[in-house]
ROMIPA-997610 format. One record per residue (C-alpha): residue in three letters; x negated, y negated, z. Coordinates in steps of 0.02 Angstrom, whole numbers, plus 50000, padded with zeros to 5 digits. Layout:
ALAXYZ/...
This chain:
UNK489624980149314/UNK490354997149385/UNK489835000149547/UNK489875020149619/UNK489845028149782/UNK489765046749813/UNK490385052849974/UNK489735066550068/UNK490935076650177/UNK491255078450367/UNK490885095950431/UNK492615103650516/UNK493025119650592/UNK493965122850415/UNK492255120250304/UNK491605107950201/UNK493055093950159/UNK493295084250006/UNK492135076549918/UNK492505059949874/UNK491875043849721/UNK492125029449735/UNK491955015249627/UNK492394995249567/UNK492534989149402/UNK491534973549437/UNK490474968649567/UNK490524951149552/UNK492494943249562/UNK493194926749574/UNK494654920149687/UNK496324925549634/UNK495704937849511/UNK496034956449526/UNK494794969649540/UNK495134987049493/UNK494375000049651/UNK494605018649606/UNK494655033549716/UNK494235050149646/UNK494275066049767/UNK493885085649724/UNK494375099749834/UNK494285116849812/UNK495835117649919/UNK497565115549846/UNK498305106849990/UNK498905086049949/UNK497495072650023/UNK497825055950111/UNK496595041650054/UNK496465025750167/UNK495415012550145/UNK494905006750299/UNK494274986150273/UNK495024976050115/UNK493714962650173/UNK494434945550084/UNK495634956049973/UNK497504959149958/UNK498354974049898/UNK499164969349737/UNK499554988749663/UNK499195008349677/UNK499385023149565/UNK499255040249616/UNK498895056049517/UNK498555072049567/UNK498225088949461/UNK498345106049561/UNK497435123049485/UNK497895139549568/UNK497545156949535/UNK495615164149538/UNK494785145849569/UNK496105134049638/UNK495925115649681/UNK496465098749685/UNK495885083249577/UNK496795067549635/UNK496425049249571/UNK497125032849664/UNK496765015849584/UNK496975000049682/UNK497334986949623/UNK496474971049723/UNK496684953249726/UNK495474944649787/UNK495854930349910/UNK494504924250010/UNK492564917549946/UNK491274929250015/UNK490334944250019/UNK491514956450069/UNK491384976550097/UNK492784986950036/UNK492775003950125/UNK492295016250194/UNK493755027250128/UNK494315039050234/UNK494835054750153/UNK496005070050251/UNK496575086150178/UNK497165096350331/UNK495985098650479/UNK494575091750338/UNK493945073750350/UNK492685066350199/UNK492145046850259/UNK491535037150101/UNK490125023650111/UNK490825005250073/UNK490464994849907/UNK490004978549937/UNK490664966249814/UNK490444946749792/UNK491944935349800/UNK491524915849719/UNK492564901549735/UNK492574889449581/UNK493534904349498/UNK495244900249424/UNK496844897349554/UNK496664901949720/UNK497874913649818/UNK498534906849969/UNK498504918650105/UNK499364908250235/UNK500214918250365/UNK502084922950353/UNK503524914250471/UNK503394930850560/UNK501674931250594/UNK501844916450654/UNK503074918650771/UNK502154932650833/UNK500694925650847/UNK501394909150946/UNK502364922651076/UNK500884934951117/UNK500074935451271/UNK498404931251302/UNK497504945751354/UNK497304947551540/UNK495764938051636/UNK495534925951471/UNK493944916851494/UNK492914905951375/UNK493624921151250/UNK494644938251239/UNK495374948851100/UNK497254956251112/UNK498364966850995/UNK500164963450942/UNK501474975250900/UNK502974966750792/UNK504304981250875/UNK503914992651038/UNK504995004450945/UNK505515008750773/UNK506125024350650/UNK505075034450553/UNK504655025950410/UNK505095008550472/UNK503824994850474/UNK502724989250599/UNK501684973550604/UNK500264974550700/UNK499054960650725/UNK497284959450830/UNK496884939250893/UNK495444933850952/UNK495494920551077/UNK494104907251072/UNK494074892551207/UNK493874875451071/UNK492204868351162/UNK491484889251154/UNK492204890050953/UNK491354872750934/UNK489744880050990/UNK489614897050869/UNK488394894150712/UNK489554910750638/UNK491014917550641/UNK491404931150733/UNK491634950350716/UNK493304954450729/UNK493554974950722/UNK495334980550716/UNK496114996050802/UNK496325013750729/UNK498045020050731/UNK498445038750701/UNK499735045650607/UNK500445029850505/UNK500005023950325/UNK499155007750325/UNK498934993150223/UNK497814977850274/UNK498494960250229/UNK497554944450208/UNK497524932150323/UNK496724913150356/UNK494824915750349/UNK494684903850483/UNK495654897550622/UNK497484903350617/UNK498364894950733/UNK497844887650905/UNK498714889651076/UNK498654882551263/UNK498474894751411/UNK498524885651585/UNK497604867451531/UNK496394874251409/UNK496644873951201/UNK496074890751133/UNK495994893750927/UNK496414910850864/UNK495704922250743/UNK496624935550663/UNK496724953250569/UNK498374960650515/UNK498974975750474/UNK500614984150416/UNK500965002050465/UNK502215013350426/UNK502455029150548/UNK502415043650479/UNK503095057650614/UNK504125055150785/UNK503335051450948/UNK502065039651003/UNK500805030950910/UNK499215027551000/UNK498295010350965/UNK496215010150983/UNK495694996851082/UNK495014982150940/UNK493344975650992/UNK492584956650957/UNK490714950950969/UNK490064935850946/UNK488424925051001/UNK487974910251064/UNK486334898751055/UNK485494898151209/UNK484954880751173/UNK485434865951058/UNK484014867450938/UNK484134875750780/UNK483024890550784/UNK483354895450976/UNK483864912450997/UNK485664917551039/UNK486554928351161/UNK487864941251122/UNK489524945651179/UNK490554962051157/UNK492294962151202/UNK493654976051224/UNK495464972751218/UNK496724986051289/UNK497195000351201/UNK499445000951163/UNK500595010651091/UNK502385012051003/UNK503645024250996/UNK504445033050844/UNK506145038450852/UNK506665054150727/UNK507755048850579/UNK509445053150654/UNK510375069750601/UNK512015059750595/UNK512835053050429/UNK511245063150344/UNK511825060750161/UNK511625076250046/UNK509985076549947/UNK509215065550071/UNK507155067050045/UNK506325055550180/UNK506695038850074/UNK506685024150199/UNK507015005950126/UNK507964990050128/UNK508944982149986/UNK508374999649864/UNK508995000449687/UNK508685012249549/UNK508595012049374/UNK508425022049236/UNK507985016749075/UNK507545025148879/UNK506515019848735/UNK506795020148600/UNK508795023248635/UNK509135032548484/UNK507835042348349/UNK507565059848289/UNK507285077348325/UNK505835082448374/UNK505195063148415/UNK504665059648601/UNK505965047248712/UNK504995037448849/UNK506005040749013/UNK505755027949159/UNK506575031149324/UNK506255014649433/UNK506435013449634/UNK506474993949714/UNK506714987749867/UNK505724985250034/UNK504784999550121/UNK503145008850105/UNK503495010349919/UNK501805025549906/UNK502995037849990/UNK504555034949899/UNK504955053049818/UNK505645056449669/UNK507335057449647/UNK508255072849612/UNK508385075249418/UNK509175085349299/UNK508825084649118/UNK509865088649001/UNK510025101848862/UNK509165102048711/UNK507495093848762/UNK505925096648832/UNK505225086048987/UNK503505081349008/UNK502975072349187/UNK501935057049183/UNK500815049249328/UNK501885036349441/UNK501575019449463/UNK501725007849604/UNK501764986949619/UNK501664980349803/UNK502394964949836/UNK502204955750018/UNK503954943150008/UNK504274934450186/UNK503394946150282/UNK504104961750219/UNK503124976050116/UNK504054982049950/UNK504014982149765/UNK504324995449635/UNK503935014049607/UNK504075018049425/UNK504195037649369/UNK503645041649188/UNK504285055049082/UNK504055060248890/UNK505735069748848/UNK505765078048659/UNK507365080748598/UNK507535100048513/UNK509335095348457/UNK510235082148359/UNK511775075348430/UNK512055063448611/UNK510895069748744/UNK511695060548921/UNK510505057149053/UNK511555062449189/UNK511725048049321/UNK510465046149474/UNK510955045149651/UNK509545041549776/UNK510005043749953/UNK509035031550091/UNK509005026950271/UNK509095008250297/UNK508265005150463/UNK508874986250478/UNK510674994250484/UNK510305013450555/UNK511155020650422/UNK511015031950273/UNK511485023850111/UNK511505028249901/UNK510695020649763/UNK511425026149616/UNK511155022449413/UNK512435027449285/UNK512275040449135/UNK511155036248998/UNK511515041748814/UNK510065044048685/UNK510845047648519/UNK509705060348420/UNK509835062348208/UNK509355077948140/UNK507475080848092/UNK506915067447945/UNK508275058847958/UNK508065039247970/UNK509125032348103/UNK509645015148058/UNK509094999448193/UNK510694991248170/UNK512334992248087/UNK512484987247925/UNK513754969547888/UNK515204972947769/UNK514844970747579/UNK515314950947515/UNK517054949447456/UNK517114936447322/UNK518894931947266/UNK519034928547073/
């Protein structure tokens, strides 16, 4: 079942925003399988759009594709589609939104889809927390005047580079007798943070690790986020908030009292990418361990027959703002741009994976047509430097028109001696 959600837009000082649909493949998913959740958003403004969906519930981010098409002239506009692709994780009944939608000063919020996570599906995904986590979540302070609970936020690095990521985590702090007491779990709400691309990662639905403060045994409860800044300065960290209740009496049906909690707001700061050793052709690519590739199929054929072009970035980093590098085709064919695609893989607490550019190049000539080499400039923020990627010439031998290229060279006729 397809499930659909039309958003209705914000009113800003600039007029009406985006509008924005939403929508789910199924409705219905077991553990470990992946659920496809589109994003479709119209403007009547040219200007690009930033999607972020706010809750993954008892998902993980397992891909995302991006395409956008641009109209100008007498009725311009902007038609862009993200898919996500979703694992899910966790058994439940889980909301996935609201989306949040910005194109300049104009804000569209999306309603939420509710979808239905069972558990006697095939494999489960574990979603135990990384060794970093961990350690991060063993060294944190508890948050100041800790009673029979509290709720804190995390920061992985008080200060980092643009583009460079940040793991920020929000624990709630239970005292064991208190947890023991609770007929449900509690509402955990994480912080908003301005001016970074996000990406929620699972975590332990239940207790995640447990920790003594002064005599007394709390267990935590977690939410977890990876950010990547976007622009110098400081980021500023909402406060996350917790509420939970608690039965008044032992008996079943007695009612319950409830608590709201506040933890302190934070920050980080977000040094510039620095002007020295700036490679030429530099374009805001910031990674660890990035490699590209460029690959053609089929490597030979005819003129006038499409070549599928494939220009692959890997490595760690917010792989959805990974440009494209800097191409140049060569003569004698025509170029046609695909839509991008993008695989995000979580491996020992670090975001990566691959960003895959498409291309359809027809050859107009016979004869070798080189794909001139690639060189993709980077900053690596584990070393503060600015480093190359690079990916040697590619040759795509093209027959004339009609002609029938052979798939292999032919073995030297049988010599039989008389």
């Amino acid at each position: 079942m397809i499930a659909l959600v039309l958003a209705a837009a914000l009113a800003t000082q600039q007029g009406r925003g985006p509008e924005v649909m939403i929508a789910t493949d199924h409705d219905r998913v077991g553990v470990g399988e992946v659920l496809a959740f589109t994003i479709r958003v119209w403007s009547d403004r040219t200007d690009p759009v930033q999607a972020e969906l706010q809750s993954l519930g008892g998902f993980e981010l397992a891909g995302r594709s991006e395409h956008s098409d641009v109209a100008t002239g007498p009725h311009p506009g902007r038609t862009t589609v993200i898919q996500l692709q979703l694992r899910a994780v966790r058994p439940g009944e889980w909301r996935l939104g609201p989306v949040q939608v910005r194109q300049g000063s104009a804000i569209t919020l999306s309603d939420a889809i509710t979808v239905k996570v069972d558990a006697g599906a095939p494999a489960p995904v574990s979603a135990s927390l990384n060794p970093g986590l961990a350690r991060m979540l063993q060294s944190a302070s508890p948050p100041g005047g800790l009673g029979r609970a509290g709720i804190s936020i995390a920061v992985s690095n008080p200060e980092v580079a643009v583009g460079q990521q940040v793991d920020v985590i929000t624990i709630a702090w239970f005292d064991r007798v208190l947890r023991q007491e609770l007929r449900r779990a509690p509402t955990v709400e994480s912080p908003r943070i301005e001016g970074v691309w996000s990406y929620p990662q699972p975590v332990p639905g239940g207790i995640a690790a447990s920790r003594s403060v002064a005599g007394k045994w709390y267990d935590l409860f977690v939410l977890h986020q990876v950010v990547f800044p976007l622009v110098p300065g400081t980021v500023q960290i909402s406060p996350a908030r917790l509420q939970y209740s608690v039965p008044l009496a032992y008996q079943f049906f007695s009612q319950e009292e409830q608590f709201r909690l506040e933890s302190q707001a934070t920050t980080f700061q977000v040094r510039p990418l620095p002007d020295s050793g700036r490679v030429p052709g530099f374009r805001g690519a910031v990674g660890r361990d990035v490699a590209v590739t460029q690959t053609v199929n089929p490597g030979s054929g005819n003129q006038g027959e499409p070549f599928a072009i494939e220009i692959t970035i890997t490595g760690q980093g917010n792989v959805a703002l990974w440009p494209q590098p800097d191409l140049r085709w060569p003569v004698g064919g025509r170029v046609y741009p695909e839509a991008a695609e993008e695989q995000l893989v979580m491996r020992e607490g670090r975001l990566g994976g691959r960003k895959t550019f498409k291309f359809l190049l027809v050859a107009d000539s016979a004869g070798t047509l080189t794909l001139p080499g690639l060189q993709y400039p980077f900053y690596d923020p584990a070393g503060a430097t600015y480093r190359i990627a690079a990916a040697p010439p590619t040759p795509i031998i093209v027959a004339p028109r009609g002609n029938r290229m052979a798939s292999r060279a032919e073995p030297p006729p049988l010599r039989v001696d008389a």
